[in-house]
LUMVOVO-796135 format. One line per 8 residues: for each residue x negated, y, z of N, C-alpha, C, CB. Coordinates in steps of 0.05 Angstrom, whole numbers, plus 5000, padded with zeros to 4 digits. Glycine has a CB too. Example, Ala and Ser with C-alpha at 12.3 -4.5 7.8 and 13.67 -1.06 7.14 Angstrom:
BEGIN
4736/4886/5156/4754/4910/5156/4736/4934/5156/4774/4911/5181 ~ 4743/4955/5142/4727/4979/5143/4742/5001/5157/4718/4988/5114
***
This chain:
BEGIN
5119/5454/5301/5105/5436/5282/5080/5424/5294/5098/5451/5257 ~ 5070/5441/5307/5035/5426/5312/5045/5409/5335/5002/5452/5324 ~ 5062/5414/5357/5071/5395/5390/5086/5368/5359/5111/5421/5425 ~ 5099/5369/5337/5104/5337/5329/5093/5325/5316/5123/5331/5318 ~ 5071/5342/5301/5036/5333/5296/5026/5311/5316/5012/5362/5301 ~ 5035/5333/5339/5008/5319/5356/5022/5292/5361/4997/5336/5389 ~ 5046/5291/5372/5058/5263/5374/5055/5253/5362/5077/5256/5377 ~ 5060/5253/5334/5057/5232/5321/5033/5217/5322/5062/5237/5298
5017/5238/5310/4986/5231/5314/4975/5209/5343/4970/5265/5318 ~ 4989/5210/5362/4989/5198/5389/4995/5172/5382/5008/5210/5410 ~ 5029/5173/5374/5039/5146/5365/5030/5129/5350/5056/5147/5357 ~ 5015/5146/5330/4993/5133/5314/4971/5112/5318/4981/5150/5309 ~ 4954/5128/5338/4939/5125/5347/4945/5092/5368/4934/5151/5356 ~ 4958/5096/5379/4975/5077/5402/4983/5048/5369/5018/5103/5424 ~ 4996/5055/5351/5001/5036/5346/4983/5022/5332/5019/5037/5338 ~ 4969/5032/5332/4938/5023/5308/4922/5008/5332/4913/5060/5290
4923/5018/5354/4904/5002/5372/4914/4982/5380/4893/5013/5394 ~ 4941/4975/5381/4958/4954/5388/4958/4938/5371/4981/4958/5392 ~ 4958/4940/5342/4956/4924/5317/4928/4914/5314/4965/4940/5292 ~ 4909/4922/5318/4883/4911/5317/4877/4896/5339/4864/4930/5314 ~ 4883/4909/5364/4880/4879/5389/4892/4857/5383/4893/4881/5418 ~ 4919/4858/5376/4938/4827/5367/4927/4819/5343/4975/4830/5359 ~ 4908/4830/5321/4895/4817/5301/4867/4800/5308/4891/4838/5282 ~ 4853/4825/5333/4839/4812/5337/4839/4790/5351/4828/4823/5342
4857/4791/5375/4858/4761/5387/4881/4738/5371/4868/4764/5424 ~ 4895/4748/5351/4889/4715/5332/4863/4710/5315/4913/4710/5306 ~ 4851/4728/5311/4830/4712/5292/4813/4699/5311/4812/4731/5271 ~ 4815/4700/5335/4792/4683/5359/4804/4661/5360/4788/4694/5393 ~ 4837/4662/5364/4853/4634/5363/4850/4618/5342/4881/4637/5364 ~ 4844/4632/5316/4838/4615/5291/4824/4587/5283/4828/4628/5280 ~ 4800/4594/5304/4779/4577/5301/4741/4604/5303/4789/4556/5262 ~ 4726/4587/5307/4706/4590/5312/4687/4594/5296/4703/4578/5323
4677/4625/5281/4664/4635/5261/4637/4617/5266/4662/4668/5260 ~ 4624/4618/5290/4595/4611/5292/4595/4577/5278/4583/4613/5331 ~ 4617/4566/5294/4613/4537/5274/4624/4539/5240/4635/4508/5289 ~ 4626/4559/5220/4627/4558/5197/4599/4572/5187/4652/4570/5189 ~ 4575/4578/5209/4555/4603/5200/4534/4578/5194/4545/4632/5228 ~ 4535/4555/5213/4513/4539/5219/4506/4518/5193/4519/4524/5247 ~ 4488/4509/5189/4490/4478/5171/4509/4466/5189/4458/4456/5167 ~ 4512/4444/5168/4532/4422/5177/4513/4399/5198/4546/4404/5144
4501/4396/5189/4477/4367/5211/4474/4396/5236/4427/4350/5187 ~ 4479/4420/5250/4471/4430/5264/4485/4421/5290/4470/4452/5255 ~ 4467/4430/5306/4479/4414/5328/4497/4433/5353/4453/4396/5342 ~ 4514/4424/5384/4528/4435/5395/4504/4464/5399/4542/4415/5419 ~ 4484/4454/5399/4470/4474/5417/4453/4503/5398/4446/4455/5436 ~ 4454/4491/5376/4458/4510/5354/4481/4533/5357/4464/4493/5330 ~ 4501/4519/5351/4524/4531/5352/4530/4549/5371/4540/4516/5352 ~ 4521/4542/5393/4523/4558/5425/4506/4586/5416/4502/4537/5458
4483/4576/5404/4464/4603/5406/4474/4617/5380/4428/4596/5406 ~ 4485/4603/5357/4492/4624/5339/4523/4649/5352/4499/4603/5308 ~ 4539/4633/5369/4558/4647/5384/4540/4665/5399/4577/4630/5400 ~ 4519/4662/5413/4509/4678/5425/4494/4705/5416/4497/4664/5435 ~ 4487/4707/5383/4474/4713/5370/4496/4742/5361/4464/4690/5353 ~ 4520/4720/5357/4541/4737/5339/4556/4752/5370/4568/4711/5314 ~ 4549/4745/5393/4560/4763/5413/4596/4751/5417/4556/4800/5400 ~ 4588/4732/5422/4618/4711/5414/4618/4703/5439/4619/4682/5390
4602/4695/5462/4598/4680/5488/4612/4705/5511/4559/4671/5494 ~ 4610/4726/5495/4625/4754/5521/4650/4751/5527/4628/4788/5510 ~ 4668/4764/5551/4694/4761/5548/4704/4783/5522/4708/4766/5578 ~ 4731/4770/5517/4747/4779/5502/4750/4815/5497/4769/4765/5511 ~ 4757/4821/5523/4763/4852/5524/4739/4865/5526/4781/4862/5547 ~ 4708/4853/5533/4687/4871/5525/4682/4875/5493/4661/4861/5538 ~ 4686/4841/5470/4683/4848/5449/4692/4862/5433/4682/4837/5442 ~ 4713/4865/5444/4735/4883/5430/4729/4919/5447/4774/4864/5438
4720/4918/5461/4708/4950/5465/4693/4956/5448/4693/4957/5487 ~ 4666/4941/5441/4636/4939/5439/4642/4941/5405/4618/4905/5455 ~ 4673/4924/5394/4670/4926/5362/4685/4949/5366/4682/4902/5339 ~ 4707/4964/5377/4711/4993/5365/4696/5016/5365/4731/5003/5372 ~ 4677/5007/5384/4658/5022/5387/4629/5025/5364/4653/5013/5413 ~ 4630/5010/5365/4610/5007/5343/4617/5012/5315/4600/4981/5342 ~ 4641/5007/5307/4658/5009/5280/4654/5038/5278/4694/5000/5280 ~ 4665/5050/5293/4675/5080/5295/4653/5096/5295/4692/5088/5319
4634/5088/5322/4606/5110/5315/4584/5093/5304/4592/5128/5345 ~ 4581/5074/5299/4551/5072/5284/4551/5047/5275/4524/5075/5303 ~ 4524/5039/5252/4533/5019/5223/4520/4994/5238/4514/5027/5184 ~ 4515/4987/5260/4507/4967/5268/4519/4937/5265/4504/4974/5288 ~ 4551/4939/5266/4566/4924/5261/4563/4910/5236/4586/4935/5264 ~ 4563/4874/5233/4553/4867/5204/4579/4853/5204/4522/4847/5196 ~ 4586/4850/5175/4601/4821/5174/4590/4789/5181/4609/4818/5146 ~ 4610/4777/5180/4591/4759/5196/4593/4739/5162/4608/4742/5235
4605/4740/5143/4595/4730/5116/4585/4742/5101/4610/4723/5103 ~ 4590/4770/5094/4573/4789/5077/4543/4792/5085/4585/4818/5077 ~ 4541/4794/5111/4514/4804/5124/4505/4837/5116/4490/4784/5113 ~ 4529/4849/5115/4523/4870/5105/4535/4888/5122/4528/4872/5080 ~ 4529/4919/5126/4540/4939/5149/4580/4936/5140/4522/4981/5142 ~ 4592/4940/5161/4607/4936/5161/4633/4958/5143/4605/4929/5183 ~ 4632/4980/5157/4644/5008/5147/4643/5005/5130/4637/5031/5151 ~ 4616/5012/5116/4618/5013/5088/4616/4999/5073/4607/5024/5079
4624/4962/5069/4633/4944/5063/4667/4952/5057/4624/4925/5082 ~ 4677/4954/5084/4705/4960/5079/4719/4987/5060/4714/4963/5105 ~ 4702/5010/5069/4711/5029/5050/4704/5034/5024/4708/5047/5057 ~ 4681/5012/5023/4680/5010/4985/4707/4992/4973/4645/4989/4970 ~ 4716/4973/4992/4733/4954/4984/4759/4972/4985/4732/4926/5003 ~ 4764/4987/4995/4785/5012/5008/4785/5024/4982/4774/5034/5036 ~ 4764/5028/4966/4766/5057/4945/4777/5039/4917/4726/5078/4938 ~ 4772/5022/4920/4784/5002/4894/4815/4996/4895/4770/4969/4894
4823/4988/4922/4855/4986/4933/4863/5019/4926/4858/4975/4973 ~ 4855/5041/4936/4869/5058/4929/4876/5064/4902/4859/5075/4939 ~ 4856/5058/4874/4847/5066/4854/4876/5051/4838/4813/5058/4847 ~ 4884/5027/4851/4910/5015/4855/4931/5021/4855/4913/5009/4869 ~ 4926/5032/4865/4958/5038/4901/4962/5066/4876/4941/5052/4960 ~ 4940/5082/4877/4943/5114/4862/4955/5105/4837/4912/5134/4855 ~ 4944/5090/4818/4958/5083/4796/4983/5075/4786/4948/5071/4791 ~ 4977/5053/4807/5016/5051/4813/5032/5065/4820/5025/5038/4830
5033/5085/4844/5040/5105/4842/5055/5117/4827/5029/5113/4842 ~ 5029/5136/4808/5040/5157/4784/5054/5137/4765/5014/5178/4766 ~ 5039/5106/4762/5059/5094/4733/5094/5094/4745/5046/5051/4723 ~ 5099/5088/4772/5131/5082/4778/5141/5117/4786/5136/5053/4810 ~ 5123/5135/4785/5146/5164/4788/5147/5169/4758/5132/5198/4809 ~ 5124/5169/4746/5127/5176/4710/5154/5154/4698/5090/5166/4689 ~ 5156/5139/4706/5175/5125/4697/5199/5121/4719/5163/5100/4687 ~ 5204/5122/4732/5227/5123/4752/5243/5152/4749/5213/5120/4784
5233/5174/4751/5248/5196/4754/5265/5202/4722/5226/5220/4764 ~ 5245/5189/4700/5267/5199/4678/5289/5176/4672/5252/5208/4647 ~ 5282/5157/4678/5300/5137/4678/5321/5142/4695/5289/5115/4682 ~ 5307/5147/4724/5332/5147/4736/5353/5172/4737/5325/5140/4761 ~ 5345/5189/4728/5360/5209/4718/5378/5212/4679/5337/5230/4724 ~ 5366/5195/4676/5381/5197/4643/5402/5173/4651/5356/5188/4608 ~ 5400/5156/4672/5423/5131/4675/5449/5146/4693/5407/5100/4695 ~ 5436/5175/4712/5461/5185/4716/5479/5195/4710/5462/5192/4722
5463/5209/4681/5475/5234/4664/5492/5215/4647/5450/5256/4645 ~ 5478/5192/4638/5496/5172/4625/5513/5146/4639/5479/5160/4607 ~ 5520/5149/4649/5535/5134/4685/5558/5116/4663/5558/5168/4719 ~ 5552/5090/4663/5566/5072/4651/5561/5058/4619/5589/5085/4652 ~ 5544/5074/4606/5534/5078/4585/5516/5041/4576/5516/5109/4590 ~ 5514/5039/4551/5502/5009/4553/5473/5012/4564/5500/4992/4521 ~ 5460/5043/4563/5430/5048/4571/5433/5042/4603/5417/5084/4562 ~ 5452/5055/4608/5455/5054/4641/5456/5027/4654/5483/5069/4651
5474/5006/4629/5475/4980/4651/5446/4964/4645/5505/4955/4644 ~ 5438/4970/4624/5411/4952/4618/5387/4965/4638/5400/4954/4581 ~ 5391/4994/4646/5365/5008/4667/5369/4990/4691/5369/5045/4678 ~ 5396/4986/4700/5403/4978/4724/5399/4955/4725/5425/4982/4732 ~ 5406/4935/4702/5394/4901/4708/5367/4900/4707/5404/4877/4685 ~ 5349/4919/4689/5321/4912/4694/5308/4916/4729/5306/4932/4673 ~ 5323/4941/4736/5320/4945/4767/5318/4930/4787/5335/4954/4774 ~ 5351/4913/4788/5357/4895/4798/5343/4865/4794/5378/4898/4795
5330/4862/4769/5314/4835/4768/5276/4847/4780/5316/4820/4725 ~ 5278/4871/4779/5248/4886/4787/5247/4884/4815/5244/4921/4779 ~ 5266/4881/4831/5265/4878/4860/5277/4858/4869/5275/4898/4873 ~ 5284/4827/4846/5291/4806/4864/5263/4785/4859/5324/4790/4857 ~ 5242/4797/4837/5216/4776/4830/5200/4789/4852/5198/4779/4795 ~ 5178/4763/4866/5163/4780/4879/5135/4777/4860/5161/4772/4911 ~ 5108/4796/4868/5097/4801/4857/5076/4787/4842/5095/4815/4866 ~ 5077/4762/4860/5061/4745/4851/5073/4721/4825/5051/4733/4876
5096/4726/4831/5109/4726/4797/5097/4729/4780/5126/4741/4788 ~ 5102/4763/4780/5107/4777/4772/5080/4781/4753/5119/4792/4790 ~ 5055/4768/4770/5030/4785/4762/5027/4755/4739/4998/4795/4793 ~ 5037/4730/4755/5035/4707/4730/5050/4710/4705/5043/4678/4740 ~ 5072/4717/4709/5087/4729/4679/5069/4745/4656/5111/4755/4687 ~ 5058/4769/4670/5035/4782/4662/5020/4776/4654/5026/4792/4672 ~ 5015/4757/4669/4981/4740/4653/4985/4728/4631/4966/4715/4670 ~ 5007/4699/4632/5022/4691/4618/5022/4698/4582/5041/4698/4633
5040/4736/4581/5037/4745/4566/5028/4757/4552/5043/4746/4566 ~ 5010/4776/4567/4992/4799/4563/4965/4786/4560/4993/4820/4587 ~ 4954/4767/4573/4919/4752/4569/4925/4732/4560/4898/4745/4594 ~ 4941/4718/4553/4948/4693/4542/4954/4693/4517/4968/4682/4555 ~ 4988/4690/4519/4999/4687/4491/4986/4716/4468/5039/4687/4495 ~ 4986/4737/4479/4974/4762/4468/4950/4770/4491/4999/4789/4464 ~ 4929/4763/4477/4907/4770/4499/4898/4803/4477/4873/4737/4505 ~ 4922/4811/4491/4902/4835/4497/4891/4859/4517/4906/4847/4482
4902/4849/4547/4881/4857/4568/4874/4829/4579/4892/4880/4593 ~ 4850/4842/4593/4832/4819/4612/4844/4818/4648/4793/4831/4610 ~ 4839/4787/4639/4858/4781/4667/4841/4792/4690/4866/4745/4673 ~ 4821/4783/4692/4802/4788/4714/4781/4814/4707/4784/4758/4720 ~ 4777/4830/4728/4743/4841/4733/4756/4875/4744/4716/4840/4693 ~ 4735/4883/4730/4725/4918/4751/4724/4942/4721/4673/4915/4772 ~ 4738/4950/4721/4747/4970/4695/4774/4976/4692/4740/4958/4668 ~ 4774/4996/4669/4792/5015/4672/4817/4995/4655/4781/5047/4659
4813/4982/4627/4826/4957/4625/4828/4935/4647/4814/4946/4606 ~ 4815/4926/4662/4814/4905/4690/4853/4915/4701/4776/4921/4723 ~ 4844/4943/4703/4866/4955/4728/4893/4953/4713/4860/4993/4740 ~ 4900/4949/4701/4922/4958/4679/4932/4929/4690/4915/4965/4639 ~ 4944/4908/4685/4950/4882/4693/4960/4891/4724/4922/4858/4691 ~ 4935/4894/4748/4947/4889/4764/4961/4923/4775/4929/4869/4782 ~ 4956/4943/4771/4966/4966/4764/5004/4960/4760/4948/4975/4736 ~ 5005/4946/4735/5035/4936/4728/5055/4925/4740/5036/4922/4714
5042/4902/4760/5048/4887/4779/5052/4900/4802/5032/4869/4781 ~ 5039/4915/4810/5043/4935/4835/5067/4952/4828/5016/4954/4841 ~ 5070/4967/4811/5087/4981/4805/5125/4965/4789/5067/4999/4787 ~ 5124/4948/4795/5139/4936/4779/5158/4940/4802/5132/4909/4766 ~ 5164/4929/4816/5174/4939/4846/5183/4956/4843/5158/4944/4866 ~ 5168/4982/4855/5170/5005/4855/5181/5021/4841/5154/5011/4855 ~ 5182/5017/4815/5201/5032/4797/5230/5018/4806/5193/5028/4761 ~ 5230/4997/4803/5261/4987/4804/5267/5000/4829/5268/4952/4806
5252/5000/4850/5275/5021/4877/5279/5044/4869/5263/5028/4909 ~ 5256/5052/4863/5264/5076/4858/5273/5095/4835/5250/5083/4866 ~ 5283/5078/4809/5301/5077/4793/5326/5084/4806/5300/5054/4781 ~ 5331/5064/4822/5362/5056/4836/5366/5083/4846/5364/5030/4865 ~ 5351/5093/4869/5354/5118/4881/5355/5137/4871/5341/5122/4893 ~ 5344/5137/4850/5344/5171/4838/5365/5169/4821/5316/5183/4819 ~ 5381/5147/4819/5400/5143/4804/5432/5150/4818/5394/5116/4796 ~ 5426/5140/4841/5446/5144/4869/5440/5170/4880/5442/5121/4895
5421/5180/4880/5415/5216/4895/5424/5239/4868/5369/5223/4905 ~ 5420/5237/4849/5434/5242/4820/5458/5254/4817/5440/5220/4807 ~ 5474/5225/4826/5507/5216/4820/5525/5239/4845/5514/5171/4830 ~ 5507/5242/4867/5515/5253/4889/5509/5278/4881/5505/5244/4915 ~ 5488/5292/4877/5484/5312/4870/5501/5332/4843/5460/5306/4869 ~ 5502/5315/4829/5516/5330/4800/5547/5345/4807/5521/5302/4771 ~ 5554/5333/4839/5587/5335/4842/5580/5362/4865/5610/5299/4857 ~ 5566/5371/4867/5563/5389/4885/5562/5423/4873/5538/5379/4898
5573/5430/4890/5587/5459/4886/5570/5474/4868/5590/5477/4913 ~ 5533/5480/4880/5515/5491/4875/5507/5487/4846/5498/5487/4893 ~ 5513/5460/4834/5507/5449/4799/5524/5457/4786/5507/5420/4791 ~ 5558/5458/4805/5580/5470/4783/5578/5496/4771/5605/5471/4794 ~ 5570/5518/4797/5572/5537/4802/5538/5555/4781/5579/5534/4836 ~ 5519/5530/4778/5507/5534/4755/5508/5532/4727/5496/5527/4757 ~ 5525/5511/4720/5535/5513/4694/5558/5533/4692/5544/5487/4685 ~ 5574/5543/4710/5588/5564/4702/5584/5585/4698/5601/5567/4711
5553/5598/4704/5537/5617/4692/5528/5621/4676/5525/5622/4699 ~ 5531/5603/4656/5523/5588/4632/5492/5584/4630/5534/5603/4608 ~ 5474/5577/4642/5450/5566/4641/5458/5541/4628/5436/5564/4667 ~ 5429/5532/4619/5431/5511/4603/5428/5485/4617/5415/5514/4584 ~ 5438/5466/4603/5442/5443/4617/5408/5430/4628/5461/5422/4594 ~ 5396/5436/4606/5364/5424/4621/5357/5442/4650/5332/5433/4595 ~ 5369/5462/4643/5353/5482/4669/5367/5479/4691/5352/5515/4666 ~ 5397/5467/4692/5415/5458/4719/5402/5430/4716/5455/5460/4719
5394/5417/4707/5383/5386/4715/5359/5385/4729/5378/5367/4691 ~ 5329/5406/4709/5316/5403/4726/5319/5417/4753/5298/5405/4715 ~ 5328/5434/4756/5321/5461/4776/5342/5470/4799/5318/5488/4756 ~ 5357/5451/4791/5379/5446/4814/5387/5426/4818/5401/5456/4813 ~ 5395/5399/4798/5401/5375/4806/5385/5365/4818/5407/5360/4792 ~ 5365/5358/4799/5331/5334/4804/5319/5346/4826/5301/5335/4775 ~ 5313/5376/4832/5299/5386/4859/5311/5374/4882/5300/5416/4862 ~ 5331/5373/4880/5348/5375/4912/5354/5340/4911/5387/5400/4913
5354/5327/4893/5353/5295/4895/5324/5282/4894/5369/5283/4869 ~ 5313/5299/4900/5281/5288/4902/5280/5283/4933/5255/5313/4890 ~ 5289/5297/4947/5281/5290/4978/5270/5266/4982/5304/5289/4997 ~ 5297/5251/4984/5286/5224/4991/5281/5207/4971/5302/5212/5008 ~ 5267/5211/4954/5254/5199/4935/5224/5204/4939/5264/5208/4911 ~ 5218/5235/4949/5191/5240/4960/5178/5223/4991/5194/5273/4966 ~ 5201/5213/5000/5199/5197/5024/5196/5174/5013/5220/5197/5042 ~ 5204/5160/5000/5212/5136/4992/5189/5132/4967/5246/5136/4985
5175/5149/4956/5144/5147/4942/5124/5142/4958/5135/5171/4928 ~ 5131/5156/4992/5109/5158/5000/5101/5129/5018/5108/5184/5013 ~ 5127/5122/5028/5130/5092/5044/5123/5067/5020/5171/5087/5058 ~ 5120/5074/4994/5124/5067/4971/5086/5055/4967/5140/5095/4950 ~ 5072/5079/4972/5053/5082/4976/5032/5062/4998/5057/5103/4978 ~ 5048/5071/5019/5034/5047/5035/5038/5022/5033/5038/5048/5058 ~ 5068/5010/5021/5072/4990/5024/5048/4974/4992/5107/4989/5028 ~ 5044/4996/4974/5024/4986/4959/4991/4976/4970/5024/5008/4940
4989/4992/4991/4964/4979/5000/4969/4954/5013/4949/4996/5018 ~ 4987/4952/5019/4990/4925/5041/4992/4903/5016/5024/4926/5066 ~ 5014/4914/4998/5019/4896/4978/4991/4879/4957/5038/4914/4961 ~ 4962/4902/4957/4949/4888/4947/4942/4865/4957/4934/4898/4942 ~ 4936/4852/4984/4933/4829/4995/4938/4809/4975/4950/4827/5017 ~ 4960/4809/4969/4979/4789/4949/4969/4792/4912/5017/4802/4953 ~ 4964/4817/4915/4959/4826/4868/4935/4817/4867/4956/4868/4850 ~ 4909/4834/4892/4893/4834/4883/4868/4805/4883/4890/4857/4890
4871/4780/4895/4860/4761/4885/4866/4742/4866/4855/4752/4899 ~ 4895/4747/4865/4908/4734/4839/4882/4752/4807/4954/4747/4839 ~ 4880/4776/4803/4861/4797/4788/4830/4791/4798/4870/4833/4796 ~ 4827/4782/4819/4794/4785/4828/4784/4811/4831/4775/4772/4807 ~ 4807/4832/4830/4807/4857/4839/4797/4864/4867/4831/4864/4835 ~ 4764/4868/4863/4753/4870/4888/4762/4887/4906/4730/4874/4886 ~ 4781/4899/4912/4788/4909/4938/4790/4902/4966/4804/4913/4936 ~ 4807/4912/4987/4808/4918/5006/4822/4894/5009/4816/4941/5011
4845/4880/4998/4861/4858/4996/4846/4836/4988/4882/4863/4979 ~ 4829/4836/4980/4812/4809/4963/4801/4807/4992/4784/4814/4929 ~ 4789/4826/4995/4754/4824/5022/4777/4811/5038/4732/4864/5043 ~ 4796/4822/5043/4807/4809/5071/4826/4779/5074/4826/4832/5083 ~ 4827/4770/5050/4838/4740/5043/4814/4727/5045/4853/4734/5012 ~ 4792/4730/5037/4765/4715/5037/4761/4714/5066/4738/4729/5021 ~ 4764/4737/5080/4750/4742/5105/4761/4723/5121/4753/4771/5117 ~ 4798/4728/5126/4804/4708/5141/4804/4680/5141/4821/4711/5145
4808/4665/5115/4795/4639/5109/4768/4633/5119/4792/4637/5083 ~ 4742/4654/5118/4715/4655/5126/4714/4655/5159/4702/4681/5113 ~ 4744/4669/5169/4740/4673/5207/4716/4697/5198/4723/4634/5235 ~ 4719/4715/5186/4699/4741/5176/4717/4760/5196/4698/4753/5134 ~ 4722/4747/5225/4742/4768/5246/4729/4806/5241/4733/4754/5291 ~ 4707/4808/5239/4698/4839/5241/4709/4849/5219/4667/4847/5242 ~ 4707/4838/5192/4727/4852/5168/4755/4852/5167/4722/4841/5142 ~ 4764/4823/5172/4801/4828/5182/4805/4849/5204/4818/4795/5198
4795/4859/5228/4798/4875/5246/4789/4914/5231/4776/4860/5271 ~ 4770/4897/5226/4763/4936/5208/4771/4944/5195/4744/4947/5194 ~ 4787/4919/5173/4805/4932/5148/4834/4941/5149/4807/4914/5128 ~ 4845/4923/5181/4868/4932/5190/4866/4955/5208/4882/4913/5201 ~ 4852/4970/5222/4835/4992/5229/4849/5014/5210/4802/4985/5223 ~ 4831/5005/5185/4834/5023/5162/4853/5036/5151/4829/5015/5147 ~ 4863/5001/5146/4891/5001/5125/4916/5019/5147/4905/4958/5115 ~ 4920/5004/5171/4932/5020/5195/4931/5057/5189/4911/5011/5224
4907/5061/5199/4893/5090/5192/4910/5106/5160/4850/5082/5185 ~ 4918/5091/5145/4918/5091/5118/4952/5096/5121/4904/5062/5100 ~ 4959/5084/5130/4994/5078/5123/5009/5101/5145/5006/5037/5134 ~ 4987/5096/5167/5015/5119/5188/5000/5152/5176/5010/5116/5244 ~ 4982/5153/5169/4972/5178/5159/4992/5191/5126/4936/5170/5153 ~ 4995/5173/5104/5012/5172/5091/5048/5175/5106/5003/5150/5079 ~ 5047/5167/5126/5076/5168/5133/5087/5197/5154/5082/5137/5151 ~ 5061/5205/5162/5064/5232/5172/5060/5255/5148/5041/5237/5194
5043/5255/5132/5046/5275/5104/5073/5271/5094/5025/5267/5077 ~ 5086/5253/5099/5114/5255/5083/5134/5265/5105/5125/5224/5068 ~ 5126/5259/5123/5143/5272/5143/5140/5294/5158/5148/5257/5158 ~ 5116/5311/5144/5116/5345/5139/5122/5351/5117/5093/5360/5142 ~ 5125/5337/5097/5130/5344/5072/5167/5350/5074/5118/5316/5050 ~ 5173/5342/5086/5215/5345/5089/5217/5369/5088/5236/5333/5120 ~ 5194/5383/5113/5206/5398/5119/5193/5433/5094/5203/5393/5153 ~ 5177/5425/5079/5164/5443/5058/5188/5441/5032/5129/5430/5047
5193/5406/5024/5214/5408/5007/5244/5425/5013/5219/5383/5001 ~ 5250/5413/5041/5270/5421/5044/5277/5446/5071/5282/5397/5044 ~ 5277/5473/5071/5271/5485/5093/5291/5479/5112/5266/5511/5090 ~ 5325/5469/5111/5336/5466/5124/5340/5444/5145/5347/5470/5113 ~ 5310/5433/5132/5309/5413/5158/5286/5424/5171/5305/5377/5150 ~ 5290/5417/5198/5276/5431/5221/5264/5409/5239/5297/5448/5237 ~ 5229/5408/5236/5216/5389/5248/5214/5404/5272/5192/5379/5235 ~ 5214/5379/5293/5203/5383/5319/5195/5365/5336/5216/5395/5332
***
């Protein structure tokens, strides 16, 4: 266990530094932060010294030492639009995306696992085909639809949440939208891991002991069809942080996704680079907990 820790952790590492160099050298290709910092009547030689200022005149592969370096051990690093320390710019914007990502979450397992289990038990049933078309239309809208539908109905025609801001009503809207997705896959799956499971020896061989039907569903069907559903929450998970990019300025949901749509429009290169840093940091770390987690759910699989 600890020698596929450590690999991973390696691979990790390796791919996160690879993803932030190729971010960082397009946002240089983009265009030129120092000429968006200056007045407009400012002149070439302005511009020179504000590049000089912002440490823009160095080669390429020193700036990019000099910013992981600085990111990682000390707050010196500013944005170049906020004017504010950098880190903790991003990880306040980080704790709002999670507050997200977490919500969404628990709303698509609280609702995915009983659904997708009462559509197996009822396999053909009119409940079963209406779970499955909502599914199937939940994973052909994308989210930014998805979040205008929402608005549409919920702050509009019935305003009764608020489209925009920072609260516990705020989150609910784009909370919904994140998770809308999410349930529909994983509806489907727990619906297909279910169907497979109920025909297996170990479920028959429980109802023929006469236990009761709740106690062979939860405690022998639903356990052992959770596997990859616990995988598939957790890839579920990351793909929610990435996904705020897209929910959360449609909401003005100050997160991690807002800062970094502003940023790159702004050429704010130190926040697009730090937040993919992060978000990076964020997603393969989530994807290794689930991939020690196989082997706690399930002992017959054998990490190495």
């Amino acid at each position: 266990m600890a020698h596929y820790i450590f690999v991973r952790v390696a691979q990790a590492v390796v791919t996160i530094v690879a993803v932030s160099m190729v971010v960082f050298l397009f946002m240089h290709l983009s265009g030129d932060p120092a000429a968006l910092l200056v007045a407009e009547e400012a002149t070439p030689e302005d511009i020179a010294l504000m590049r000089e200022r912002l440490g823009l005149d160095r080669p390429l592969h020193i700036q990019y030492v000099s910013f992981i370096r600085d990111f990682l051990f000390s707050d010196t690093l500013r944005s170049f639009r906020y004017y504010e320390s950098l880190r903790p710019l991003i990880l306040r914007s980080l704790r709002w995306t999670l507050v997200l990502a977490g919500g969404a979450t628990v709303i698509s397992v609280v609702l995915a696992v009983p659904l997708g289990t009462l559509t197996a038990l009822k396999r053909g049933s009119l409940f079963d085909v209406i779970v499955r078309l909502f599914a199937i239309l939940g994973q052909s809208m994308p989210s930014f639809w998805v979040a205008m539908l929402l608005i549409l109905v919920v702050a509009v025609k019935l305003p009764i949440l608020p489209v925009s801001g920072l609260g516990v009503k705020h989150a609910i809207l784009p909370m919904l939208t994140l998770s809308f997705f999410q349930v529909a896959v994983l509806v489907r799956l727990i619906r297909s891991e279910m169907l497979e499971v109920l025909h297996q020896d170990y479920v028959r061989t429980a109802r023929s002991k006469g236990l009761k039907e709740t106690v062979v569903i939860l405690r022998h069907a639903l356990k052992n069809a959770m596997l990859p559903v616990v995988t598939m929450a957790g890839l579920q998970l990351s793909s929610l942080v990435l996904g705020a990019v897209v929910v959360e300025p449609i909401f003005a949901w100050p997160g991690l996704g807002h800062l970094m749509v502003n940023s790159v429009f702004g050429h704010d290169y130190p926040v697009v680079v730090g937040g993919t840093l992060v978000a990076g940091v964020l997603v393969t770390g989530v994807n290794l907990v689930v991939d020690i987690l196989y082997g706690t759910i399930d002992p017959r699989i054998s990490v190495r």
